[in-house]
C-alpha angles and dihedrals in degrees: 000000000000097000084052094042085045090052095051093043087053094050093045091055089045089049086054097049089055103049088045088053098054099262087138110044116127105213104066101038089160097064085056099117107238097135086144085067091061091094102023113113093251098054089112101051092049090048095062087048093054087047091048084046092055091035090056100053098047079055098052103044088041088055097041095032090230136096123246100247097171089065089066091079134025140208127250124192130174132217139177133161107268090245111143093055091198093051087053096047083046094054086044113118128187096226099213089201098038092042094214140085120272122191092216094198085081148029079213124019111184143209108234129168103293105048095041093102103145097208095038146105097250093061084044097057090046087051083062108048125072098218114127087260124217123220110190121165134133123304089229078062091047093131092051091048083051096043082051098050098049088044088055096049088056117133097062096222092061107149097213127075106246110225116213114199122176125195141188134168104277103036152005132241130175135203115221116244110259129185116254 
């Protein structure tokens, strides 16, 4: 549990390292450092969406006369299945300012198969914290990811939006988040 929690930690910090050194900005896709693409069979394909990237943006900022300032920076977010209880409890934060509870491990912990127990402790601890809160199961469980969904917005006045996902084998589909 700690070598795993020690490797995350290490790649977050990586990914962070990247965005704040530009690694995301949008208006110069060809300095993004993927020299280890230069030989792999889709080199070609990525290359045309770096071009249309570039392309795009010359485009914007000609027809509105400004440059697009937002596309320097993005946005990086986490997520993982609320799955070791005590390591979740241990990562929850009273916010003093926000006056909720945060679990600080993740921008959106989420409820799965094996923690949407309606009656259990898993569906109690995501009742108390204020994180947009993710609800993914089967669609042939489609009532009991709903049932979870609905347990885990409980109390009425939670802060933070509740994602429901459901899955099967051949495709995706996701719910939108929506405010309890």
């Amino acid at each position: 549990m700690l070598r795993g929690y020690e490797r995350a930690s290490l790649t977050l910090n990586f990914v962070r390292a990247l965005i704040d050194g530009g690694f995301a900005d949008l208006h110069h896709p060809e300095y993004w450092d993927l020299s280890f693409l230069r030989h792999a069979p889709l080199h070609d394909a990525y290359q045309r969406i770096v071009d249309s990237i570039a392309e795009s943006l010359d485009f914007f900022e000609s027809m509105s006369g400004q440059r697009v300032h937002a596309a320097t920076r993005g946005d990086f977010y986490t997520s993982h299945e609320g799955l070791h209880l005590l390591s979740e409890q241990a990562q929850t934060r009273y916010i003093e300012r926000q006056k909720h509870w945060y679990n600080l491990s993740t921008h959106m912990p989420w409820i799965g198969m094996r923690t949407a127990n309606i009656d259990g402790a898993h569906i109690e601890y995501f009742r108390g914290i204020s994180n947009p809160i993710g609800v993914k199961g089967r669609r042939r469980d489609e009532r009991r990811v709903a049932a979870g969904a609905r347990a885990s917005a409980e109390p009425a006045e939670r802060a933070g939006p509740v994602d429901v996902s459901c899955t099967d084998s051949a495709s995706r589909t996701s719910g939108s988040a929506f405010q309890p």
